[in-house]
C-alpha positions in Angstrom: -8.6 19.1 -1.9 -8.7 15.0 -1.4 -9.7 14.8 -5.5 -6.6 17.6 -6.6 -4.2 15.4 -4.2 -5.4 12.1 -5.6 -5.0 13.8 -9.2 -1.7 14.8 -9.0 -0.4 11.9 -7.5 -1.8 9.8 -9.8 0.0 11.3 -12.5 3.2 12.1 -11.1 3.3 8.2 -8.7 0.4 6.8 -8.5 -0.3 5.2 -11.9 3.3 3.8 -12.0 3.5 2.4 -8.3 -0.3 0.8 -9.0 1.3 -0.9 -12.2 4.3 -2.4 -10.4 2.1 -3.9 -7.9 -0.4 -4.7 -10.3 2.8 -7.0 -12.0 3.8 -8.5 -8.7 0.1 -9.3 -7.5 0.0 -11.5 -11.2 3.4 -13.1 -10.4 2.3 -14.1 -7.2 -0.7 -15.2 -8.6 0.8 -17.5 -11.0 1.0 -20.2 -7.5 -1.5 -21.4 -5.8 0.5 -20.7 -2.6 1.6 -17.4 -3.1 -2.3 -16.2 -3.9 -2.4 -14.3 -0.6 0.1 -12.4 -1.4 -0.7 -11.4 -4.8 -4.3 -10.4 -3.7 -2.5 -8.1 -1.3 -0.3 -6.3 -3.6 -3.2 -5.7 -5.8 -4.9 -4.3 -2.6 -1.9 -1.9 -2.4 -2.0 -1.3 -5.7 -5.6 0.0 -5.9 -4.5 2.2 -2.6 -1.4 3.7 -4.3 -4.0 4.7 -7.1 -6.0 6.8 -4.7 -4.5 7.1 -1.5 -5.6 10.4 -0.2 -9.1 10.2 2.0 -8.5 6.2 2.4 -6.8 4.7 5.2 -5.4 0.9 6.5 -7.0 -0.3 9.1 -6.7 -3.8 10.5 -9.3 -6.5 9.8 -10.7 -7.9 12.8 -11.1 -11.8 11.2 -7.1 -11.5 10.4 -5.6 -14.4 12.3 -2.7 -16.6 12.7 -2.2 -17.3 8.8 -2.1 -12.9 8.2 1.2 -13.4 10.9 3.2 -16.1 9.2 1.9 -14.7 5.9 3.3 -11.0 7.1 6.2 -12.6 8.2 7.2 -14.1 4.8 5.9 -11.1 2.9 8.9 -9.1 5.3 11.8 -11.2 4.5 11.0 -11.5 1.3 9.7 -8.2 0.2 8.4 -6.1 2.3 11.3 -4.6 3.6 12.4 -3.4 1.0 9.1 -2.3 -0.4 9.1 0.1 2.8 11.9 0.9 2.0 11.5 2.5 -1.4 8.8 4.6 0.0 10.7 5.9 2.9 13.6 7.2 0.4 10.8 8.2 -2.1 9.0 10.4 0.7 11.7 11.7 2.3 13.2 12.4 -1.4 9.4 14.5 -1.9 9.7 15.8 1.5 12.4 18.0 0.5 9.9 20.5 -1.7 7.2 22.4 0.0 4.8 21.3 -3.1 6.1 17.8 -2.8 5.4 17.3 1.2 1.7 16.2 0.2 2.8 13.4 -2.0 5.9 12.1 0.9 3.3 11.7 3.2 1.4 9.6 1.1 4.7 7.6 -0.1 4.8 7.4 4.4 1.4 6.2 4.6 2.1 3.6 1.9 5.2 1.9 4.2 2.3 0.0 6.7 0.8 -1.5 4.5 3.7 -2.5 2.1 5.7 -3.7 5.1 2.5 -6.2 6.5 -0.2 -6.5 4.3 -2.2 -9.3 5.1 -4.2 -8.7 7.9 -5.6 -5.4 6.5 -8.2 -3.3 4.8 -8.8 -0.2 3.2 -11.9 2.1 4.6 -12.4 5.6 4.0 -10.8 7.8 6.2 -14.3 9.3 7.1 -14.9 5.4 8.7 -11.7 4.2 10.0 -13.7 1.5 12.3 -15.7 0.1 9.4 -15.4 -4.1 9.5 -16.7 -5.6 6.3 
């Protein structure tokens, strides 16, 4: 069920959502301070490809730099990253055969609201420290 899930939303949000992170992880590449931040949104984007039977859990070396780093990523973006998925999902929420995919679009608001700091495991190990 994982792999129909994935396929579907890959076609219908997936693949677009993974490109427009893809962009913003090269833009904030193109710094040398804003690296962090574009090696996150190419975390996200690799998430939004395949985001069912994966989860976000925190990583256990994350210090100091992941908080001020989540704090600029807020004001600057994140908010309204979160934002767009809580309107998408709630939008897909409103079809029986869409609920699958607006909790996915849910699921992504963590992690685009604070994304340093974090990791994606399978969900079969959520407590899995690389």
């Amino acid at each position: 069920m994982r792999t129909l899930l994935n396929l579907i939303w890959l076609v219908l949000a997936g693949f677009w959502l993974a490109i427009g992170y893809a962009i913003a992880g090269v833009i904030c590449c193109v710094l040398i301070v804003t690296i962090p931040f574009g090696i996150a949104s190419f975390r996200i984007a690799g998430f939004t490809l395949w985001p069912f039977g994966r989860t976000m859990v925190d990583k256990p070396s994350a210090g100091a730099g992941a908080v001020l780093g989540n704090i600029i990523w807020v004001v600057f973006a994140g908010w309204w990253l979160a934002l767009g998925h809580l309107v998408t999902g709630i939008a897909l929420c409103v079809t029986i055969i869409g609920i699958p995919l607006g909790l996915a679009n849910f699921k992504l608001i963590p992690i685009s609201l604070l994304p340093l700091g974090k990791e994606i495991v399978p969900t079969d190990q959520p407590f899995a420290v690389r």
